[in-house]
C-alpha positions as CSV (number, residue, x, y, z in Angstrom):
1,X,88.4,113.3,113.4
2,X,85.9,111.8,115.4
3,X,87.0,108.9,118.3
4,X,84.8,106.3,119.8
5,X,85.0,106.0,123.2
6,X,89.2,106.4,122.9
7,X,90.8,103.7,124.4
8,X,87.6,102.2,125.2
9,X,87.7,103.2,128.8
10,X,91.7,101.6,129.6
11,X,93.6,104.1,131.1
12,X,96.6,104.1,129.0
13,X,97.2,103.4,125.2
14,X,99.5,100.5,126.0
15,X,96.5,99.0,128.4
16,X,94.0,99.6,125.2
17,X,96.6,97.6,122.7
18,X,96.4,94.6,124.3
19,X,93.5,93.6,123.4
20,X,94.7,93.6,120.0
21,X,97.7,91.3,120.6
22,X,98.1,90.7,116.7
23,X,98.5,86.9,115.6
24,X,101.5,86.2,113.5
25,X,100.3,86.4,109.9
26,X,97.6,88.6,108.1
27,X,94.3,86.6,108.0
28,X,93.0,88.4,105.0
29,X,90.2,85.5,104.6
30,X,88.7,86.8,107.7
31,X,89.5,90.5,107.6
32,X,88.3,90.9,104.0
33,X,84.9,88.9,104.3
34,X,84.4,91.0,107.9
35,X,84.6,94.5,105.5
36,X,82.6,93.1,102.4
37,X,79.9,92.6,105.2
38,X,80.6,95.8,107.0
39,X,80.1,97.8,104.0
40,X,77.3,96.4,102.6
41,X,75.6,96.7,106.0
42,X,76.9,100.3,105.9
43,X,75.4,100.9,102.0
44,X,78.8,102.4,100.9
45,X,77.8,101.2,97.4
46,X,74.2,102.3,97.4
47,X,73.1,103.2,94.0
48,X,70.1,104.5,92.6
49,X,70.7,102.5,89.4
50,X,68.3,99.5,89.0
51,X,70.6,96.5,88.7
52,X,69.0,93.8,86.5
53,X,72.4,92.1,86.7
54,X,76.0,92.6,87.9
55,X,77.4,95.7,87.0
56,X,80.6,96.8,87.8
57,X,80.9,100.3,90.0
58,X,84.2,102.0,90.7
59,X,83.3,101.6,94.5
60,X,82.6,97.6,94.5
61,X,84.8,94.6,94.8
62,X,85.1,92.7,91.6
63,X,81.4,92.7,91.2
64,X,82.1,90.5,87.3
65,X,79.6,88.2,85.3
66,X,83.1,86.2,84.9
67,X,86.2,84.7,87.1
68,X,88.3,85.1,83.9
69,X,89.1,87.8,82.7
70,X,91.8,90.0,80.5
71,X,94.3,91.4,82.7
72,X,94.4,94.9,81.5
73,X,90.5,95.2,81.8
74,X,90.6,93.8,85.9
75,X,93.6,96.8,86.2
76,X,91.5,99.3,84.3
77,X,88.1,98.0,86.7
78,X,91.0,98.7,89.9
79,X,92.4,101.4,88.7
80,X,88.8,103.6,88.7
81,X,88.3,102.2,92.4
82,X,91.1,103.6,93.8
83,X,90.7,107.3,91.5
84,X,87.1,107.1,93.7
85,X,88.4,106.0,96.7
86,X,90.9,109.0,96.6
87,X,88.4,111.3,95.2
88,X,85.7,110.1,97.7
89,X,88.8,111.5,100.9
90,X,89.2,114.6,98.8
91,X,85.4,115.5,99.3
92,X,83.9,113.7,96.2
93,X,80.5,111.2,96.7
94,X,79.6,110.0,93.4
95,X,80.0,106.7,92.4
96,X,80.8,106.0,88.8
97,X,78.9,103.3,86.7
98,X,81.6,101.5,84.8
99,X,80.8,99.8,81.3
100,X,83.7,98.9,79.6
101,X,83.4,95.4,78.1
102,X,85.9,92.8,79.0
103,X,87.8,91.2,77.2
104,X,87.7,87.7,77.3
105,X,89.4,86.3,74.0
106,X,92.9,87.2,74.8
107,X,96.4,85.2,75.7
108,X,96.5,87.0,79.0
109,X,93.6,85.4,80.9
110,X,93.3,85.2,84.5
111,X,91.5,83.8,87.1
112,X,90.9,86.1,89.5
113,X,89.0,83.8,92.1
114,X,92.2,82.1,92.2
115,X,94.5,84.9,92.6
116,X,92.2,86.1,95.8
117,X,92.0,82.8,97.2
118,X,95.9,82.7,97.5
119,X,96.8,86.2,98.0
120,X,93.9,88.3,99.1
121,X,92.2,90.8,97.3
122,X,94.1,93.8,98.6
123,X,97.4,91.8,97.4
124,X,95.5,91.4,94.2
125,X,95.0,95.4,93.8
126,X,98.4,96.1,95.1
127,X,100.0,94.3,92.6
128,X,98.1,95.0,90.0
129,X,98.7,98.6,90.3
130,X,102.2,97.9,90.8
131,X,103.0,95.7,87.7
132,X,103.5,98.6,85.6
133,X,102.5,102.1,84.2
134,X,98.6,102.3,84.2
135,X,98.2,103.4,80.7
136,X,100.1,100.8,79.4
137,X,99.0,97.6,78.9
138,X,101.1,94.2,80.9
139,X,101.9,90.8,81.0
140,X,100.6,88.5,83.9
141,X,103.1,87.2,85.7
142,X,102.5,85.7,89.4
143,X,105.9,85.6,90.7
144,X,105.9,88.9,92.3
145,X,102.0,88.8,93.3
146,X,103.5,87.1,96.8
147,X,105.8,90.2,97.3
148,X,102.6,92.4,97.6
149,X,101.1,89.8,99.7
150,X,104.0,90.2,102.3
151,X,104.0,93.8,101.7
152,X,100.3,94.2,103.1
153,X,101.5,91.6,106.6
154,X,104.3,94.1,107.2
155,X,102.3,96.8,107.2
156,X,99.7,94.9,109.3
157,X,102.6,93.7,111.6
158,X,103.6,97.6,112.1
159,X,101.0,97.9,114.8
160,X,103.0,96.1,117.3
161,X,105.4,98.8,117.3
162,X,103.0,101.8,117.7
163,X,103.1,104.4,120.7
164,X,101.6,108.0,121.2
165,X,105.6,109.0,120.7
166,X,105.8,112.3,119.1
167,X,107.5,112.6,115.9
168,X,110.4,113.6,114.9
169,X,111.8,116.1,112.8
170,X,113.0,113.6,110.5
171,X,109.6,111.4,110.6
172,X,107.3,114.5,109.6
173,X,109.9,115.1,107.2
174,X,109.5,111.9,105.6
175,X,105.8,111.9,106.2
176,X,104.7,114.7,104.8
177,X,106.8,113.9,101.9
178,X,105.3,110.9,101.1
179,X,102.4,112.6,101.1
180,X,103.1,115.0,98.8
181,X,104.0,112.3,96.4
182,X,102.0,110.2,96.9
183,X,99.0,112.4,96.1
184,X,100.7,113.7,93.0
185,X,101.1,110.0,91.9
186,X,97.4,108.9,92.2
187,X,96.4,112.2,90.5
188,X,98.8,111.7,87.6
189,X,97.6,107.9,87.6
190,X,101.1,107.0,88.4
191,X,99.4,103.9,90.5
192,X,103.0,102.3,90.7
193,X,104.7,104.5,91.5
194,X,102.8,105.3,94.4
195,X,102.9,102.0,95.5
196,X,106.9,102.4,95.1
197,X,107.2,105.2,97.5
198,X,104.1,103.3,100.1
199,X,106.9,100.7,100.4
200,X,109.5,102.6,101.1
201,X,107.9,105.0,103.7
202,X,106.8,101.3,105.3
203,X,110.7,100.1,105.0
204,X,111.8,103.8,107.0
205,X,108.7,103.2,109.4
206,X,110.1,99.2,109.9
207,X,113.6,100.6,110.9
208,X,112.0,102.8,113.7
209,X,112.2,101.3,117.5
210,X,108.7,103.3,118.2
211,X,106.1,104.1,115.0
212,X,104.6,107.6,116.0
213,X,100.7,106.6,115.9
214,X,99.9,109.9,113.4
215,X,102.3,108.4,110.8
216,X,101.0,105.3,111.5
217,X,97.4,106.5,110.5
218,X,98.8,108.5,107.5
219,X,100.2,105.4,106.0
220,X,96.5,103.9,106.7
221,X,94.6,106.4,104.7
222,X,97.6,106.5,102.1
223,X,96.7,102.7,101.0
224,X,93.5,102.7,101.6
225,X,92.7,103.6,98.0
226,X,94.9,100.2,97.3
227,X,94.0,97.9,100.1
228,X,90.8,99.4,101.5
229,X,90.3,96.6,103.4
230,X,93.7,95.9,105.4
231,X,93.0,100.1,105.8
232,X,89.4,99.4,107.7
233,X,91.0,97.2,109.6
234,X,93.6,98.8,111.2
235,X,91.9,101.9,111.8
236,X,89.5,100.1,113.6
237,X,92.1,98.7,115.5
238,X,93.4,102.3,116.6
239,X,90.1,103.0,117.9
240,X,88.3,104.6,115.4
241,X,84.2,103.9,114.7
242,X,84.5,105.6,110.9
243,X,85.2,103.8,107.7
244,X,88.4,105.3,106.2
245,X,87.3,106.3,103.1
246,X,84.8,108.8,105.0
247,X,88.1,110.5,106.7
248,X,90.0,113.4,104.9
249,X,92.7,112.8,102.8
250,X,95.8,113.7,104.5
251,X,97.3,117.0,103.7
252,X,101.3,117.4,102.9
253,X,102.9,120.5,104.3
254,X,106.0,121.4,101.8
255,X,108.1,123.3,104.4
256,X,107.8,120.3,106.7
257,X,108.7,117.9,103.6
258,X,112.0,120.0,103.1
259,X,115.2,118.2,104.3
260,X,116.6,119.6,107.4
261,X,120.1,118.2,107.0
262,X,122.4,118.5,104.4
263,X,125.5,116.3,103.1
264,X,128.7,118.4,102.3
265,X,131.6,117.2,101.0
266,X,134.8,119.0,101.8
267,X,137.2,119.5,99.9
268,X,141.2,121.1,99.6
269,X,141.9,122.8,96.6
270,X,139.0,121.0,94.8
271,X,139.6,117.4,95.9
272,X,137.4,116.0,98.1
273,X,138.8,114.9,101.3
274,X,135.5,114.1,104.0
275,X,132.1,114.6,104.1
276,X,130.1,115.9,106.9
277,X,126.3,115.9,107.4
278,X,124.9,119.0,109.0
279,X,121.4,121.2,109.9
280,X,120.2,122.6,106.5
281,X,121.0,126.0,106.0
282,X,123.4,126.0,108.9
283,X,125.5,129.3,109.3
284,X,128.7,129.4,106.5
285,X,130.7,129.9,109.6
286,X,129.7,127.2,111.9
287,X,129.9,124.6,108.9
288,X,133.5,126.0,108.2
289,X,134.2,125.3,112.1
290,X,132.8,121.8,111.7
291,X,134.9,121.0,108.1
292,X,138.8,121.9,109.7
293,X,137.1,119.9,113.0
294,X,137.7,116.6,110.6
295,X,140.8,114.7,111.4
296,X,142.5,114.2,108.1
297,X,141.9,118.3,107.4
298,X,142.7,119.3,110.4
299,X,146.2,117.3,110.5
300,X,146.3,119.4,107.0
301,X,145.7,122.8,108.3
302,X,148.8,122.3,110.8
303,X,151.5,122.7,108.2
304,X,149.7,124.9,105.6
305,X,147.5,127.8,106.5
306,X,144.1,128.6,104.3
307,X,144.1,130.9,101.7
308,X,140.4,131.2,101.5
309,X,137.2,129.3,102.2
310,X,134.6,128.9,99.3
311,X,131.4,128.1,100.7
312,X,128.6,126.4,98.5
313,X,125.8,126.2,101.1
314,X,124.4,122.8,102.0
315,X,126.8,121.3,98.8
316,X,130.6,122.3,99.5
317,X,133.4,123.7,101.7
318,X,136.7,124.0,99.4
319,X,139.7,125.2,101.2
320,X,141.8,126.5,99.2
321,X,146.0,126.2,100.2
């Protein structure tokens, strides 16, 4: 991963971040209009193709002879951008020519000029995705399309909350989970419910006093297939001089996705009488110790001595009287 001039010569991270004191809300008028320029400047959606007129590309913004159009064919037209977009991080540089017709005589007609004006376009995508399975088709409906809009200023208003912390056991845990899933999801074309489990690795990153920067930038290259240009524009913000989609496509580790603790109820002779949560795969012994620790069993083991222990690791302790 390449850095420009890290930090830009401040001595500290913290020094550095204040020159990106955030303003309250998302500007997405200005952020998306900077990276439509950017990347045309940058010829990310070069193609050798003569255009004689608009043609839609899997790469390009909503490049459509019309503002109205079918709902299903705008998903279908987002849908192959963020399959390139992913492909593109996982080492792919073709652009694919897309010429399904639209179609324009149909009840479920929108105006997508509209919609982008109000929400943004990586809003617009977000819920798009989100509104339901990808190979089936959907209603419009733009009640929720302001729930993806607030989604993308949390995850903007994150940055505040970012430090060179290391992460913890439980963050990598949760990271590289997501990951995992996530990936699977896009490859599977289960858009929404990759967008699902973005929001709630965003709601565990919300709850956290410091965001680790590395799961900060995971989370950046994770949407970036769905809001490529609140992605850009945060990784800029962190320093970087690449365009995201140019970056690798984070890689999950499964043994670092494994849980490390485990929930075990206890029980006496069957019924359950506590729970305790403990290291995963913690010595049968040392949970036992920890299980008669617990008031209520402990008063119990006073008057009536074990009979035997029956240990289901990282499940149940059942003491049997």
């Amino acid at each position: 991963m390449v850095v420009s001039a890290r930090y830009n010569g401040k001595e500290s991270f913290e020094e550095w971040k204040k020159d990106w004191d955030l303003e309250d809300r998302y500007n997405f008028k200005t952020v998306e209009n900077k990276w439509h320029k950017i990347w045309f400047d940058e010829g990310v959606y070069k193609t050798e193709t003569a255009i004689e007129k608009k043609r839609n590309y899997t790469l390009a913004n909503f490049l459509y002879n019309d503002v109205k159009l079918n709902i299903n064919d705008v998903r279908f037209y987002i849908g192959l951008d963020v399959i390139t977009r992913h492909k593109k991080m996982n080492g792919s540089d073709t652009l694919d020519v897309n010429n399904r017709k639209t179609s324009i005589y149909s009840d479920d007609i929108i105006n997508i000029n509209e919609m982008i004006d109000a929400y943004g376009i990586d809003a617009f995508r977000i819920y798009m995705m989100f509104i339901g399975p990808f190979n089936q088709n959907v209603k419009w409906s733009e009640d929720s399309l302001n729930g993806a809009h607030k989604f993308v200023g949390k995850v903007f208003g994150l940055f505040n909350k970012i430090t060179p912390v290391t992460p913890s056991r439980k963050d990598l845990q949760i990271m590289h989970k997501t990951i995992i899933s996530i990936s699977k999801g896009i490859e599977q074309l289960k858009f929404n419910v990759a967008i699902s489990l973005l929001m709630t690795y965003v709601n565990y990153l919300a709850k956290l006093k410091e965001i680790p920067q590395i799961c900060y930038e995971v989370l950046l290259k994770l949407m970036s297939p769905f809001a490529p240009h609140l992605a850009d524009e945060m990784w800029a913000r962190l320093g970087y001089n690449t365009l995201i989609m140019n970056e690798n496509w984070p890689s999950g580790d499964i043994e670092l996705a494994k849980e490390n603790s485990a929930t075990i109820a206890i029980q006496i002779n069957g019924k359950v009488r506590g729970v305790i949560e403990v290291e995963r795969d913690l010595d049968n012994d040392e949970v036992v110790k920890i299980a008669k620790s617990l008031d209520n069993i402990a008063e119990k083991l006073t008057k009536i001595k074990p009979k035997k222990v029956i240990v289901i690791p990282n499940r149940i302790v059942n003491i049997v009287v």
